[in-house]
C-alpha distance (Angstrom), angle and dihedral (degrees) to the residues before:
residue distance angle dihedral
X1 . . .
X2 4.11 . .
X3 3.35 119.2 .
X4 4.23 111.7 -147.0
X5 3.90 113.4 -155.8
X6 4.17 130.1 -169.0
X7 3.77 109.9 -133.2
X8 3.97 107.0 -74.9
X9 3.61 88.4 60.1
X10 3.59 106.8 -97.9
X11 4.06 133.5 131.1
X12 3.74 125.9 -99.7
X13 3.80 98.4 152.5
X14 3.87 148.6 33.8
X15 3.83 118.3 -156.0
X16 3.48 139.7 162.0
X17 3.67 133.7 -111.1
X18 3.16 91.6 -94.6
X19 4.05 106.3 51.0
X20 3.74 101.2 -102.0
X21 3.77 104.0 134.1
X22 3.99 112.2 -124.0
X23 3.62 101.2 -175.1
X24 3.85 139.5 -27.7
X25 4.02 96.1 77.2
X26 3.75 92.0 137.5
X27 3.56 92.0 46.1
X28 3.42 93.3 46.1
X29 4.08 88.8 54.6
X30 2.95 92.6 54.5
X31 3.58 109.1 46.6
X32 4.13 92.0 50.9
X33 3.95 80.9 46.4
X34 3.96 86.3 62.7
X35 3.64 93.6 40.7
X36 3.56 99.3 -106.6
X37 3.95 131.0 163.6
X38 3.50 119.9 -120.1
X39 3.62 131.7 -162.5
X40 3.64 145.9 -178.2
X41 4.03 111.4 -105.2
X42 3.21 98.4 -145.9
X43 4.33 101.7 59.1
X44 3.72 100.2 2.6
X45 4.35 96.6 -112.9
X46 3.74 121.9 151.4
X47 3.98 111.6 -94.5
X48 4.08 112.9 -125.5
X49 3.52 101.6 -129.6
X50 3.51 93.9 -169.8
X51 3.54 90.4 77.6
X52 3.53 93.9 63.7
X53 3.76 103.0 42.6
X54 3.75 104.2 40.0
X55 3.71 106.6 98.1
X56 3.95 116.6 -149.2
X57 3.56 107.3 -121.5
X58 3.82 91.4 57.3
X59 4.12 94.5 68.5
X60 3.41 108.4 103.1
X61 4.21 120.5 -121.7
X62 3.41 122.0 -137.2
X63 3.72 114.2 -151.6
């Protein structure tokens, strides 16, 4: 597990090692609603919160 922090150090989200959000989402929405940085715990890098919020049936195909 991943720990994702806002700016002052402190939790808002659990993931795993692999990106799949455990449990914060609300947090999470509304941290990046405020503007907020958030980082990975463990080596300090920017989260991509895109990953988390884009839901799959809104990607475009191309046939």
């Amino acid at each position: 597990m991943r720990n994702i922090v806002n700016e002052t150090g402190e939790i808002i989200a659990k993931a795993t090692h692999d990106g799949t959000l455990v449990g914060g989402q609300h947090r999470i929405a509304v941290a990046a609603s405020l503007g907020q940085k958030l980082l990975w715990q463990d080596n300090g890098e920017p989260v991509n919160l895109d990953a988390f919020f884009r839901h799959p049936s809104s990607q475009r195909h191309i046939a």
